[in-house]
C-alpha positions in Angstrom: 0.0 0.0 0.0 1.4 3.2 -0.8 2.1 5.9 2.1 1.5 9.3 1.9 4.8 11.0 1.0 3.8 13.6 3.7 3.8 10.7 6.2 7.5 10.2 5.7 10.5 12.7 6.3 13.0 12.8 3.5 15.2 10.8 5.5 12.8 8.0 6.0 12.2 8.0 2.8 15.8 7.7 1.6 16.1 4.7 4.1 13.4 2.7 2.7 14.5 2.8 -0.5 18.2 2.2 0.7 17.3 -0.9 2.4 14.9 -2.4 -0.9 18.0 -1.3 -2.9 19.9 -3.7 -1.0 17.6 -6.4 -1.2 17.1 -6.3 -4.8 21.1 -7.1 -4.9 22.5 -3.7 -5.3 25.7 -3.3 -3.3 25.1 0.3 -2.6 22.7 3.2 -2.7 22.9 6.9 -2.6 21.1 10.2 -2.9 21.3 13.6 -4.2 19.3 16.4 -5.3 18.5 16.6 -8.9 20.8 19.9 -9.8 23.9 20.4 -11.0 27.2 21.8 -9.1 28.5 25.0 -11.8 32.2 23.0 -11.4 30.6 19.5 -12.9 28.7 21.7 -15.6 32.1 23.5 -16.7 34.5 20.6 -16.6 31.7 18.8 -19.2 31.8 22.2 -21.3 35.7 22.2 -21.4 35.7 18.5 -22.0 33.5 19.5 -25.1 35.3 22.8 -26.3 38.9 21.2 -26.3 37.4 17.9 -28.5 38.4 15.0 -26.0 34.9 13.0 -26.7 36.6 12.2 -30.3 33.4 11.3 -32.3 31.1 10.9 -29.5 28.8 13.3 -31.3 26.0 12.2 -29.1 27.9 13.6 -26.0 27.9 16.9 -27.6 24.8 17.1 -28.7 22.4 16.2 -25.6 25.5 18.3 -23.2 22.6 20.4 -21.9 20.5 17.8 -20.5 23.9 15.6 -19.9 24.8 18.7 -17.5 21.8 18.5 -14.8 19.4 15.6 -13.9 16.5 18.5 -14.1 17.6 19.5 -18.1 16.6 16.0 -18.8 13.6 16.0 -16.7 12.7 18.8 -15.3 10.1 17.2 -12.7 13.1 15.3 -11.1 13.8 16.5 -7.6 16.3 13.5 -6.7 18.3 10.9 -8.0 18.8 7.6 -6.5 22.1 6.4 -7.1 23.1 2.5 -7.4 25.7 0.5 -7.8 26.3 -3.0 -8.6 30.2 -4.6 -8.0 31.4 -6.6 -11.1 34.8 -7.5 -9.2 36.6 -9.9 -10.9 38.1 -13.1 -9.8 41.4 -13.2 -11.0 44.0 -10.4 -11.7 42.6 -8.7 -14.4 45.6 -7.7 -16.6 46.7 -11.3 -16.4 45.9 -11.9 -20.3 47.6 -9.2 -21.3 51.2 -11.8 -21.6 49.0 -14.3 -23.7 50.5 -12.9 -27.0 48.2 -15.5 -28.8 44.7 -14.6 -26.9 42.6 -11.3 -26.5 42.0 -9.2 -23.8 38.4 -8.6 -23.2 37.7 -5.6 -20.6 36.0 -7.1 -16.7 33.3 -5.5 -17.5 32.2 -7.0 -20.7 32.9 -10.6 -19.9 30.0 -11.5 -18.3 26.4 -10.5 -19.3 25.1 -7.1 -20.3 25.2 -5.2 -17.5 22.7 -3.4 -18.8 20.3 -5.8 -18.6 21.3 -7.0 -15.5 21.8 -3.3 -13.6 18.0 -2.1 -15.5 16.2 -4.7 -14.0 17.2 -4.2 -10.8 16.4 -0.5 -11.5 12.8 -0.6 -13.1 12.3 -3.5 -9.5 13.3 -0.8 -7.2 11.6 2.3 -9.3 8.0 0.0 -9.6 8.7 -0.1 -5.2 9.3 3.5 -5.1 5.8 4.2 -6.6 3.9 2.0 -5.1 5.5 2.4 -1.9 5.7 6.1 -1.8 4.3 7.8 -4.7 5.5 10.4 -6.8 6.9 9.2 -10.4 10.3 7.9 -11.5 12.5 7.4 -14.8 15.7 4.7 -14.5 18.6 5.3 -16.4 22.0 3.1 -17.3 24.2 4.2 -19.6 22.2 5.0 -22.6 20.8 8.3 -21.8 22.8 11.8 -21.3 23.3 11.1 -17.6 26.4 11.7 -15.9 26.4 8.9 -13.5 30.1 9.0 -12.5 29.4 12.6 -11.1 26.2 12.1 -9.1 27.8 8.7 -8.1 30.3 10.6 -6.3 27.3 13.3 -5.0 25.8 10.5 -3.6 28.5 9.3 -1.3 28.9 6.3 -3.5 32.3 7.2 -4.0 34.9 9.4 -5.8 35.9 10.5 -9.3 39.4 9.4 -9.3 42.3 10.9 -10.7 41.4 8.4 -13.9 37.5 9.6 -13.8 36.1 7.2 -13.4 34.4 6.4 -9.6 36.4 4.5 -7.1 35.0 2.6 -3.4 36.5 2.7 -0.7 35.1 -0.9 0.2 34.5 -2.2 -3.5 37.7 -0.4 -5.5 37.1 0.5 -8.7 34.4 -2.4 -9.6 31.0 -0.7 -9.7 27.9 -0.3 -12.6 26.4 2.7 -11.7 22.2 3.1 -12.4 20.2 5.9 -11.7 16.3 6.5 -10.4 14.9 9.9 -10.6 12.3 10.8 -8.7 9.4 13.5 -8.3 10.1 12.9 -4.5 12.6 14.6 -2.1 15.1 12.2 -0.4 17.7 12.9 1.7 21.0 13.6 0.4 24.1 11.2 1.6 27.3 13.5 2.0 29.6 13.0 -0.6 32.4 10.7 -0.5 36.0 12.8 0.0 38.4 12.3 -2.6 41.5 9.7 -1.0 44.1 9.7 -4.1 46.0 11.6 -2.3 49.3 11.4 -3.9 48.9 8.2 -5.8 49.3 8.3 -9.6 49.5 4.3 -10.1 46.1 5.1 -12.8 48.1 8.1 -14.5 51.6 6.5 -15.4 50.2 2.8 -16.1 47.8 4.1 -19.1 49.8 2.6 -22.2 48.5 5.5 -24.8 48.9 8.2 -22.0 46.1 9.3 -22.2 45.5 11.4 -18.9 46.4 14.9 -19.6 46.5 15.9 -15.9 45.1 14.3 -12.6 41.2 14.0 -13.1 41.2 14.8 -17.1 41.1 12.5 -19.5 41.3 12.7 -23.7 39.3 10.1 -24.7 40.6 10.2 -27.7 43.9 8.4 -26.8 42.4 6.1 -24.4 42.0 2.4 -25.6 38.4 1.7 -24.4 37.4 4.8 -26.6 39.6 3.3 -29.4 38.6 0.1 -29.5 34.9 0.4 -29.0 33.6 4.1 -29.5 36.0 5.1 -32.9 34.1 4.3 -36.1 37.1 4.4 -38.5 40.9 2.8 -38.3 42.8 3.4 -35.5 45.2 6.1 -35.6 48.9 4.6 -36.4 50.5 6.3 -33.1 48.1 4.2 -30.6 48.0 0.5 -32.3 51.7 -0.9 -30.7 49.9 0.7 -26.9 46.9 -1.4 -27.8 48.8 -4.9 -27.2 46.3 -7.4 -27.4 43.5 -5.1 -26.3 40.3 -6.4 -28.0 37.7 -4.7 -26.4 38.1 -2.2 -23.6 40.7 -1.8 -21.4 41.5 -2.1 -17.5 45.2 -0.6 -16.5 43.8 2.5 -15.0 41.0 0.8 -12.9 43.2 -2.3 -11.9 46.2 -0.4 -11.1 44.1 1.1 -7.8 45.3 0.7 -4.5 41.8 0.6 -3.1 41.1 -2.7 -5.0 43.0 -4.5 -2.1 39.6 -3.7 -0.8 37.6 -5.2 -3.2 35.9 -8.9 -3.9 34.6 -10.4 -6.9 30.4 -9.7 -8.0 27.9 -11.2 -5.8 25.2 -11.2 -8.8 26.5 -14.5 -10.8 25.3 -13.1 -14.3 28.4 -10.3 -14.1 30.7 -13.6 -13.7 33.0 -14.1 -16.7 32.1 -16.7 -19.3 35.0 -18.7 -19.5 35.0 -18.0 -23.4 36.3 -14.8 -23.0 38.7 -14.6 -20.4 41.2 -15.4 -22.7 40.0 -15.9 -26.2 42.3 -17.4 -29.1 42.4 -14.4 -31.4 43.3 -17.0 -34.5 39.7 -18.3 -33.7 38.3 -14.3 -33.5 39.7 -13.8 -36.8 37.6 -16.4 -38.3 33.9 -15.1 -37.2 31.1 -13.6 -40.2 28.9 -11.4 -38.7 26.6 -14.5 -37.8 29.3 -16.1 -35.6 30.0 -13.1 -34.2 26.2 -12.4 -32.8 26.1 -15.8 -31.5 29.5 -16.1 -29.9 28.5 -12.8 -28.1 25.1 -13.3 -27.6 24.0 -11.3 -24.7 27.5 -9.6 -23.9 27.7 -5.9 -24.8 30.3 -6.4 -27.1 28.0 -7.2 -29.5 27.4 -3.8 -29.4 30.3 -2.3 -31.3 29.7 -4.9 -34.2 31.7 -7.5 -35.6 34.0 -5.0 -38.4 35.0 -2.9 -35.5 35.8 -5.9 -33.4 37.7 -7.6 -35.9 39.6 -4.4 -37.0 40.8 -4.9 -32.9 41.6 -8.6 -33.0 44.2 -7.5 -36.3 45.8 -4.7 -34.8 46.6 -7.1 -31.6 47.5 -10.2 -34.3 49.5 -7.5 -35.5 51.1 -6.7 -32.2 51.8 -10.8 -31.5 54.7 -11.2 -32.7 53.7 -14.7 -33.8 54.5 -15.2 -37.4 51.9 -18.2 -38.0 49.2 -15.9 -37.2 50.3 -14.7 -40.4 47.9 -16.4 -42.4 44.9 -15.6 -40.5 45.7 -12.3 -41.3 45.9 -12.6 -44.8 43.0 -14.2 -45.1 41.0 -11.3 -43.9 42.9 -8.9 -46.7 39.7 -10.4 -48.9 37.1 -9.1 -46.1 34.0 -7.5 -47.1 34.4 -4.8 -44.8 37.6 -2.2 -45.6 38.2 -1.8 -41.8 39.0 -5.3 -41.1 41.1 -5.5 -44.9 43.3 -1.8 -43.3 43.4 -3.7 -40.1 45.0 -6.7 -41.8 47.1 -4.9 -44.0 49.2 -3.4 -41.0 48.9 -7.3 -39.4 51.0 -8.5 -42.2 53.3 -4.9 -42.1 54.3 -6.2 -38.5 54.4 -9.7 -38.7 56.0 -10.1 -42.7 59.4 -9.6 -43.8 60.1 -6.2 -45.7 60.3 -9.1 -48.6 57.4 -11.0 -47.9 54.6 -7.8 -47.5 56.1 -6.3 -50.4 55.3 -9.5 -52.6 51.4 -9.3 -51.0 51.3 -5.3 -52.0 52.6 -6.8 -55.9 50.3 -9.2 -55.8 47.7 -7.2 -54.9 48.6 -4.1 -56.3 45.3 -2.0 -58.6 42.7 -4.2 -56.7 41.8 -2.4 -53.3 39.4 0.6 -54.2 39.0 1.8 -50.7 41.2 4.3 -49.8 42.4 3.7 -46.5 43.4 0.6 -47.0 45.3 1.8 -50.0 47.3 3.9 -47.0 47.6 1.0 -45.2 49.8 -0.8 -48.2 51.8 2.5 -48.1 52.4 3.2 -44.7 53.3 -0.7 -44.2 57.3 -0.4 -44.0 57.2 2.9 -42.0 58.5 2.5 -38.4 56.5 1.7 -35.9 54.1 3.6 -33.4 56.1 6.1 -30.8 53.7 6.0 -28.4 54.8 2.0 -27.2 53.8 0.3 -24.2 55.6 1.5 -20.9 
């Protein structure tokens, strides 16, 4: 039965909901107004101005309602913030020596998360209403929310010198999903910032891609690269990729507060043993209907099979293993001219000077696509300058 929201102080409120959170499997639950602090709505508008969202047109172009929770919804008056630990179980950056396998980032190895994190959210916005009233929206990543921000509002945690929200009981491990609500709940102090002096995120980043403490360009940082960037990855950044297939997980893993931290309660954000270390040789083989299947409900579906596949070269590239060779060249045919560029710079590492130049002969007048006419060009020239540290 729903109570009268005048029945109920703010703080009752907030406590309620806290404690449902909870039960519905969240690992923690936070509040803050609905506003926005003028410092969060100027670092966004600097982040804009100085191009570090790359081609993330989309962050541009919704930055107004990406600035407050009430530009997006004006009848908001809180947010209830949530978060759900995806810990892993083993080291993290363990793959990263399998010069034959690919590095999938924590966070994509299990299921969707946001499947898993929305239901949990549209459970605990359905007990809001019915509970106490008022209305509600749920958010998770696919609307112009800032929930690393109003994570750190809510006491959840803080923006870390890398951005992104760290725990002092759950490191840097945490899905962040939002409810706003019509009602007033009491805000939770915010969490002070404990870097301190620390810059283990800043000098492990292999494309540097940390300007200064608490600033990042996203458009040298691999996650960005590997699943945002539409086109072929800029030369200077493909030797710092390694064997990064999706994602990446330096920054986050090199945390000191993950000493802190313990692998997801909610089994669906476990890792499928598939992709804790896949063979890239048998990546390299998948059509676009392998590829759906083989990540069937894992959001790295999301970035498509050509974009994924132009990843799986560049680190077949970076293997150093000459009989991957072959499964390189047998993608120079691809339909797609992302995964043929991709290739072409494969075989430019992996080939003798000799051997790629008798692939260009042989193959010389029959690419149309530009780029991957570059590619052929460029394939001698010395490698990247920005190599891993």
């Amino acid at each position: 039965m729903t109570i009268s929201t005048s029945e109920r102080s703010p703080a009752e409120r907030a406590e309620i909901v806290r404690a449902r959170a909870l039960e519905l499997g969240f690992d923690v639950a936070g509040f803050c107004d609905a506003d926005a602090p003028p410092l969060q709505t100027e670092r966004l508008a600097r982040f804009l101005a100085d191009g570090r969202h790359g081609d993330m047109e989309w962050m541009a172009a919704r930055s107004r309602e990406r600035a407050a929770p009430r530009n997006l919804w004006p009848e908001a008056r809180s947010v209830v913030m949530l978060g759900l630990n995806y810990g892993p179980r083993e080291d993290p950056l363990a793959v990263l020596a399998k010069r034959d396998c690919g590095a999938v980032s924590v966070y994509a190895r299990g299921r969707d998360y946001h499947d898993v994190v929305k239901k949990k959210l549209k459970a605990l916005a359905r007990f809001i209403v019915e509970t106490l009233g008022g209305e509600v929206k749920v958010f998770v990543d696919t609307a112009p929310v800032m929930e690393k921000p109003l994570g750190a509002r809510a006491g959840l945690g803080w923006q870390g010198k890398h951005t992104n929200l760290v725990s002092k009981k759950r490191g840097s491990w945490l899905f962040l999903g939002a409810v706003f609500s019509t009602l007033e709940f009491a805000a939770d102090a915010p969490e002070p910032d404990h870097c301190g002096t620390c810059r283990a995120c800043l000098d492990i980043c292999p494309t540097r891609a940390f300007p200064a403490p608490y600033q990042l360009d996203a458009r040298r940082c691999i996650s960005y690269l590997t699943i945002e960037h539409k086109g072929p990855i800029p030369r200077e950044f493909r030797t710092a990729i390694g064997n990064r297939i999706y994602g990446c997980d330096d920054c986050l893993a090199a945390c000191p507060w993950n000493k802190f931290a313990a692998q997801a309660r909610e089994t669906a954000l476990h890792a499928r043993e598939t992709l804790n270390a896949p063979k890239l040789e048998a990546l390299a083989r998948l059509d676009d209907a392998a590829f759906r299947a083989f990540f069937s409900g894992s959001p790295v579906k999301r970035t498509g099979r050509d974009r994924f596949l132009r990843n799986v070269m560049i680190a077949i590239g970076n293997s150093g293993l000459v009989r991957l060779a072959d499964v390189a060249e047998a993608r120079l045919d691809d339909a797609s001219p992302l995964v043929r560029g991709a290739a072409v710079w494969a075989l430019s590492r992996l080939l003798s000077a000799a051997e790629f130049e008798a692939q260009r002969a042989r193959r010389a007048g029959d690419e149309t696509d530009e780029d991957v006419r570059r590619e052929w060009e460029a394939g001698r020239k010395p490698a990247s300058s920005c190599a891993p540290r």
